[in-house]
C-alpha positions in Angstrom: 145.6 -40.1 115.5 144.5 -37.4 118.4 140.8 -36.7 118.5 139.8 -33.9 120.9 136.6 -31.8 121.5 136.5 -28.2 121.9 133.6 -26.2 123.0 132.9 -22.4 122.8 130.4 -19.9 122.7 130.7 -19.7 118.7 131.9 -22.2 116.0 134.8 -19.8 115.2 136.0 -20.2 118.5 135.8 -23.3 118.9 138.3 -24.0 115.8 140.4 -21.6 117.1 140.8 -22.9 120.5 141.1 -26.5 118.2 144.3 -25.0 116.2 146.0 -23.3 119.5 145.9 -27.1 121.2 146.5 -29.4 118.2 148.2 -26.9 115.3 146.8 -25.6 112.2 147.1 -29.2 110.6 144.3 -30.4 112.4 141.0 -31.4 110.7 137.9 -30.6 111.7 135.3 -33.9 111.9 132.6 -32.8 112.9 130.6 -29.4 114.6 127.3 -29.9 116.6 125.4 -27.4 118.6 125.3 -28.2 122.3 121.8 -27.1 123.7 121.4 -26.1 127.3 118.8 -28.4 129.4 116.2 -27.7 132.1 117.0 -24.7 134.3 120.3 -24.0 132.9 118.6 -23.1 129.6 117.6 -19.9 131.5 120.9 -19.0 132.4 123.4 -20.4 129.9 123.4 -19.6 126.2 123.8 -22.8 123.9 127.6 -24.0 122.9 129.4 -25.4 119.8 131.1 -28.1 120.4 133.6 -28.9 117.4 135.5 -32.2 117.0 139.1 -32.5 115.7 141.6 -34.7 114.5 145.5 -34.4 114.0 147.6 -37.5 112.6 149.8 -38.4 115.3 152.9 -37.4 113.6 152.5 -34.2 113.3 151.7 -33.4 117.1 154.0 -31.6 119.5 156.9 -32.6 119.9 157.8 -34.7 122.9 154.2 -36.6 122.7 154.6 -40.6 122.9 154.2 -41.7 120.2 154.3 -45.3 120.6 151.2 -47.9 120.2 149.5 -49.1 123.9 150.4 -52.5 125.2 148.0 -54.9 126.9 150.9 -54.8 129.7 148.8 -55.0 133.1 150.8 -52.5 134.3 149.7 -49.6 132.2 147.7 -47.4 134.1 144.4 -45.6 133.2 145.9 -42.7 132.6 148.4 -43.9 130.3 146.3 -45.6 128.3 143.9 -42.1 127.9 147.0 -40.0 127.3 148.0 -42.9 124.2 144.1 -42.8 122.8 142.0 -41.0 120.9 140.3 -39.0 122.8 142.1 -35.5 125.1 144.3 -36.2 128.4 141.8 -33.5 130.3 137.9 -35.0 130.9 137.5 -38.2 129.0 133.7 -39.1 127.4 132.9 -41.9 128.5 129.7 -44.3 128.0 127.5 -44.5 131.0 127.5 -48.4 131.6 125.4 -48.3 134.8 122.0 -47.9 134.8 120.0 -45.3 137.0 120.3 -46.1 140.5 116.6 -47.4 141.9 114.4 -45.0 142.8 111.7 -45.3 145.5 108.4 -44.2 143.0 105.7 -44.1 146.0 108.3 -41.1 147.7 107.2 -37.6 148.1 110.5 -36.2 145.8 109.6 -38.9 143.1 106.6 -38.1 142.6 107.1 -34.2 143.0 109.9 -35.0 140.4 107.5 -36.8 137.4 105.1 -34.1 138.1 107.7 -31.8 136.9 109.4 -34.1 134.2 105.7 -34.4 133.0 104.3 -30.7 133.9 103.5 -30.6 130.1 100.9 -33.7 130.1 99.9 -32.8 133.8 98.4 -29.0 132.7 96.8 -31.1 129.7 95.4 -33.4 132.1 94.2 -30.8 134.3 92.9 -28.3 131.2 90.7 -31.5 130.3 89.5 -32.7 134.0 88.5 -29.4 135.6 87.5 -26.9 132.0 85.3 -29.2 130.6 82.1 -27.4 129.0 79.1 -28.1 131.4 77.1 -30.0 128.3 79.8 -33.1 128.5 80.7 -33.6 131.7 78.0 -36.0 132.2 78.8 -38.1 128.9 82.0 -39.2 127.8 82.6 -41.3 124.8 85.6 -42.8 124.1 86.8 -42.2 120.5 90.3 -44.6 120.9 88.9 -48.1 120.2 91.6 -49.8 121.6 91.3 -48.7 125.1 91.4 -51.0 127.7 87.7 -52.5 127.7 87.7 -52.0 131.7 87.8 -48.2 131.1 85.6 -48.8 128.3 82.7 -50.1 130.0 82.9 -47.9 133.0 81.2 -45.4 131.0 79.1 -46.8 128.1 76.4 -45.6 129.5 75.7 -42.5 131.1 71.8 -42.0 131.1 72.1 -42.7 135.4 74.2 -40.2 136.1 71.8 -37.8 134.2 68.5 -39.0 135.3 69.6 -39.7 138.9 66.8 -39.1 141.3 67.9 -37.2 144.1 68.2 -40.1 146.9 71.1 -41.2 144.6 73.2 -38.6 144.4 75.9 -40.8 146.2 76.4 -42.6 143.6 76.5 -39.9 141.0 78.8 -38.8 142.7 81.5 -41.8 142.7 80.4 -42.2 138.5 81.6 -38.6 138.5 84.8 -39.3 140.3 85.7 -42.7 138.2 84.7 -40.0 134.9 87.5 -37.8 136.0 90.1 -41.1 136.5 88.8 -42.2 133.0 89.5 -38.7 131.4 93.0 -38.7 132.4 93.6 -41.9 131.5 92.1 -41.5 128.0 94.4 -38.5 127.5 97.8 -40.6 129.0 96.4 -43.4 126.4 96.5 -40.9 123.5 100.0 -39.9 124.5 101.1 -43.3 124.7 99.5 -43.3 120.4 100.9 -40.3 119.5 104.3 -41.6 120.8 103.8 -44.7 118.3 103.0 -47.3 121.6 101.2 -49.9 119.8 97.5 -49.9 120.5 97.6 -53.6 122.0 100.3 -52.5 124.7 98.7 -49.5 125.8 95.4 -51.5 125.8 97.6 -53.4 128.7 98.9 -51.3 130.5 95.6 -49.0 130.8 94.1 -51.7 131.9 96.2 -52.7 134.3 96.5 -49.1 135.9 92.8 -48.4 136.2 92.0 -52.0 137.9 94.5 -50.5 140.7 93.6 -47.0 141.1 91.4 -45.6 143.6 88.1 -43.8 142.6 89.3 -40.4 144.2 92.8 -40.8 142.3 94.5 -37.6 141.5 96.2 -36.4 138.3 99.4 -36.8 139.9 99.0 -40.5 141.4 97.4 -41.6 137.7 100.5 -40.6 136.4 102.6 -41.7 138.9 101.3 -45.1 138.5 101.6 -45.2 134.5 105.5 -43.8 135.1 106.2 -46.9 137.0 104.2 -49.7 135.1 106.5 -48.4 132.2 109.4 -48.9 133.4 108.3 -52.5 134.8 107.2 -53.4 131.3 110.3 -52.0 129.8 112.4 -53.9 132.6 116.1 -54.5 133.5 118.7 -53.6 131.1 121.3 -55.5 130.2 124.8 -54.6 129.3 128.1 -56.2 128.0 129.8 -57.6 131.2 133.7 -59.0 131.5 133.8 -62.4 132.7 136.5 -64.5 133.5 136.4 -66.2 130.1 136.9 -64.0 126.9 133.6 -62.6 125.9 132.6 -63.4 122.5 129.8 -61.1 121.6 127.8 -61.0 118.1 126.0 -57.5 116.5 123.3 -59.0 114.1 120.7 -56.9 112.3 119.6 -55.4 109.0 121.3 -53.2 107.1 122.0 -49.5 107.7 121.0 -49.5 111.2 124.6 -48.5 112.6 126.4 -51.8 113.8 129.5 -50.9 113.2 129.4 -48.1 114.6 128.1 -49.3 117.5 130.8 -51.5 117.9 133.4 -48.8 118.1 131.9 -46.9 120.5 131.4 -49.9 122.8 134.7 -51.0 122.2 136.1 -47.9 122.7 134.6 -47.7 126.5 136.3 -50.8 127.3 139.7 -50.1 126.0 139.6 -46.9 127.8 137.1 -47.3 130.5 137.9 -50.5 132.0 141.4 -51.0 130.1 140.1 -54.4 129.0 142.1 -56.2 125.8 139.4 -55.8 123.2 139.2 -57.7 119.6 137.4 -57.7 116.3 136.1 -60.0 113.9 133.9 -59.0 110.9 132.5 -60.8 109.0 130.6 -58.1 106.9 132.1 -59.2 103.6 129.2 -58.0 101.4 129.0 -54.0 102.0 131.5 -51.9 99.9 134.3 -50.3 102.7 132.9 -51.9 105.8 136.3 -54.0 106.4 138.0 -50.6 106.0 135.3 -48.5 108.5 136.3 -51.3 111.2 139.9 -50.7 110.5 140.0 -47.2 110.7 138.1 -47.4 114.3 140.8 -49.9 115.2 143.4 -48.3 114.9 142.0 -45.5 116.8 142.3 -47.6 119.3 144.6 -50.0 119.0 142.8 -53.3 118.9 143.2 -55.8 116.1 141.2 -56.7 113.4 140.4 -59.9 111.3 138.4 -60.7 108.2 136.2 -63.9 108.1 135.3 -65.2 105.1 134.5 -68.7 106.1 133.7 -71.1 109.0 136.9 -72.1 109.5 138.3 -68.5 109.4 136.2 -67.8 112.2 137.7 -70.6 114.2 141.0 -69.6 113.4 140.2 -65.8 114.6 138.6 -67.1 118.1 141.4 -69.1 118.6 143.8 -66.0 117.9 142.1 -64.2 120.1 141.4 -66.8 123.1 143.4 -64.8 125.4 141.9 -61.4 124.9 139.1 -60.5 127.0 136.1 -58.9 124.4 136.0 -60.5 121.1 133.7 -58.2 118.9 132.2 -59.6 116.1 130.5 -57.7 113.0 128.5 -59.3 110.9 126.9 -58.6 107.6 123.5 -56.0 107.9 121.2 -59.5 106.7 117.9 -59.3 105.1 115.3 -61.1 107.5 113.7 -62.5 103.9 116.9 -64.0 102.7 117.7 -67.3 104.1 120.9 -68.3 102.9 122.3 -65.4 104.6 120.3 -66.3 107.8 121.9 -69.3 107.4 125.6 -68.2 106.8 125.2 -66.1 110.4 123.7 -68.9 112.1 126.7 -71.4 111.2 129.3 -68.4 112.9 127.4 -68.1 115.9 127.0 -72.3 116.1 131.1 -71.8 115.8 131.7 -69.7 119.0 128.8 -71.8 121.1 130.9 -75.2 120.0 133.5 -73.6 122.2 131.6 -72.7 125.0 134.3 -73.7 127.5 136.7 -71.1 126.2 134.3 -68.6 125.2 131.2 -67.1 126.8 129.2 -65.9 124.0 126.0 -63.0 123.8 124.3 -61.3 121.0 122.5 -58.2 120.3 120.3 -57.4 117.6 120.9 -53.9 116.2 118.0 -52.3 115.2 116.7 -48.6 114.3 114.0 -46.9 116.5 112.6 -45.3 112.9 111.7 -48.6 111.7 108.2 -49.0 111.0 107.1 -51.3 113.8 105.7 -54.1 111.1 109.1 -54.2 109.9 110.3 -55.0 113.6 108.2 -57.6 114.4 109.0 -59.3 110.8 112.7 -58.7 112.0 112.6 -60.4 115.2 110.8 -63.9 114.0 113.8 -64.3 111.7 116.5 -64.1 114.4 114.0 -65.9 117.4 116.5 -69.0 116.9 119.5 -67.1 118.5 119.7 -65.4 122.3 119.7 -62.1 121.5 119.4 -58.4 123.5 118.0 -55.2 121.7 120.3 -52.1 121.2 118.0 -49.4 119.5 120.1 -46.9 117.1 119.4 -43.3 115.8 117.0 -41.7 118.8 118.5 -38.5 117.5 116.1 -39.5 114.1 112.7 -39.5 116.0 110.6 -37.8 118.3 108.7 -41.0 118.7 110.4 -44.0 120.8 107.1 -46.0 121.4 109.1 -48.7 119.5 111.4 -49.5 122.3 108.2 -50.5 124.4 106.6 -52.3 121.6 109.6 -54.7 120.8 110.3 -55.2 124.9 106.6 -56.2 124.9 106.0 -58.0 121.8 109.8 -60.8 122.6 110.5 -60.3 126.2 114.1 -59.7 125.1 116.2 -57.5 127.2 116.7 -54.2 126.1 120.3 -53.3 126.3 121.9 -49.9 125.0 120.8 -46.4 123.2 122.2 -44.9 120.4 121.9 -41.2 119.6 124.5 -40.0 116.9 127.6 -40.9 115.3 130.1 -39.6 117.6 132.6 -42.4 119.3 132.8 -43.1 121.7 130.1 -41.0 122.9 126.1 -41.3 121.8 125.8 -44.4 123.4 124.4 -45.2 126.7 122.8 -48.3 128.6 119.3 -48.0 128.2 117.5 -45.5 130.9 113.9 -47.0 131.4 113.3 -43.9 133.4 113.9 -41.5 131.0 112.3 -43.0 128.0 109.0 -43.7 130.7 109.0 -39.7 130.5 109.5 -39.7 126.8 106.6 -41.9 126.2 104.4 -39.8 128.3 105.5 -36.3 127.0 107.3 -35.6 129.9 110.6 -33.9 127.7 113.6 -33.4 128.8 
């Protein structure tokens, strides 16, 4: 099968551009909007990008039509001009995190002011336009704010009554009033984004210990940008080794695993030409065994159907020379045990064979899952090793979730999810970019 992406101004000329390429045969499978970002909103109009198929057969003639070999001699391109996706610019899954980035620099910080202009003219709207009557008292109506803040400003009778040999001190009250302001307003942000109230209680309180009385809108949110990304820390991505790399997708139901599976297996095949594998074991849902198929043939990787202990034995050892093993498993209710139980034995399977194999897991799991739910999720799987990929943030304007779970195990976070297109909509988790989501920075 050929899969290609067309973009044009309009829908209608995107297909048509679709049919000239591929014929008038081809299928369309899917048509999104493509929406202009940042400053190029201002100067480009938005695009259609339409997605089409064409069964291999019926493409031009001359095409080679012959399934890829895991010969080591086949060549990048080669191997793009046999797969699904076109011979011209290849999407491809970002599997390097941002490069580092010096936060206490003059361009960083001129940067988050402008990632963040939105929360920084709220800020200042708040600091500077206050009616006279309240700037000398202000309450705190978020009960969960860090008690530090809290008690800076319980009591504001000595800033009204100050005599006028004190009006030093007046004046630094006034001063820590503005830091507190801001940071009340960042710690309703951090709410409204669904941050639980415990971990912004943290991280308030760790920012305002460090501040300076005379800190600026700017540095206050400079300083809440980093802590962020330090809570949210390192990611950690799917890496070859020289053993074959068995790796696990565990999780509920609906939450996109296999799907998530094709795309990353699709940026190995194609990305790093590696000799990729599957195993499900998802035996329950109604046409899951046929969804893995249809991705694998795609892209040429086997497939096998485990049933058992011992069939998974048998698969590994099929598989021993490849060098990704990906392995599907059932979307498992965290309240039924036997089905716990049933995932636990498969995974005890690979780590028996830990001198052919090395093995890591990742629990799948939806950003629009009620954060209750998430915490009840992760006590049933705390027995295995497991990284976080976080599905659907196309679904939600509200990714406070990601923080929460980072905070609440100390697992790594590991990859994004965004749609259902493979192999694109998937990306190694950028801390830096969801630090600006949280904080209403935008795109």
């Amino acid at each position: 099968m050929i899969v290609k992406k067309f973009q044009a101004p309009t829908e209608r000329e995107a297909i048509i551009k679709a049919q000239e390429e591929l014929g008038s045969t081809a299928v369309v499978l899917n048509v999104k909007t493509i929406k202009q970002r940042g400053f190029a909103k201002l100067f480009k109009k938005d695009a259609v990008e339409v997605t089409a198929a064409l069964e291999e057969k019926d493409f031009v003639d001359g095409i080679n039509k012959s399934r890829p070999s895991f010969d080591n001699t086949m060549n990048k391109e080669q191997m793009i001009n046999r797969s699904m996706v076109s011979t011209g610019s290849l999407p491809s899954i970002n599997l390097v995190a941002d490069d580092s980035v010096n936060l206490s620099s003059s361009s960083t910080a001129s940067a988050i002011e402008q990632k963040l202009d939105s929360l920084h003219d709220l800020l200042q709207n708040q600091s500077f336009n206050k009616p006279a009557d309240v700037q000398g008292t202000v309450s705190n109506p978020y009960s969960g704010v860090a008690g530090s803040v809290r008690s800076l400003y319980n009591d504001d009778t000595d800033i009204k009554t100050a005599s006028s040999d004190n009006t030093e001190r007046q004046q630094v009250k006034q001063r820590e009033n503005a830091n507190y302001k801001s940071l009340q307003l960042i710690y309703k942000k951090l709410i409204d984004n669904e941050v639980d109230s415990r971990y912004a209680d943290e991280i308030i309180g760790e920012i305002e210990n460090s501040l300076k009385k005379e800190s600026n809108i700017d540095s206050i949110l400079s300083a809440v940008y980093q802590k962020i990304i330090l809570k949210l820390g390192k990611p950690r991505a799917i890496t070859l080794s020289d053993k074959a790399k068995v790796v696990f997708f565990i999780g509920p139901t609906g939450v996109g695993k296999t799907t998530t599976i094709a795309k990353i297996a699709s940026s190995f095949k194609l990305e790093h030409e590696a000799k990729v594998a599957f195993i499900t074991a998802d035996t329950y849902r109604i046409a899951a065994v046929e969804q893995l198929n249809t991705y694998a043939s795609i892209i040429d990787c086997p497939v096998s159907v485990v049933y058992s202990v011992e069939d998974m034995d048998k698969s590994l050892t099929d598989y021993k020379d490849y060098d990704l093993i990906l392995i599907d498993t059932a979307g498992r209710s965290h309240k039924a045990d036997d089905q716990m139980d049933e995932l636990k034995s498969f995974i005890e399977q690979v780590v028996q064979r830990k001198d052919e194999f090395d093995f890591e897991s990742y629990l799948t799991l939806s950003v629009t899952t009620k954060y209750k739910d998430l915490k009840s999720i992760a006590d049933k799987y705390d027995d295995v090793d497991w990284s976080i990929i976080f599905t659907k943030l196309d679904e939600t304007c509200s990714l406070g979730n990601i923080l929460n779970l980072r905070m609440l195990t100390d697992r790594p976070l590991a990859y994004t999810t965004s749609g259902q297109n493979v192999p694109n909509d998937i990306e190694v988790i950028n801390e830096q970019w969801i630090a600006k989501q949280l904080l209403g920075g935008g795109e």
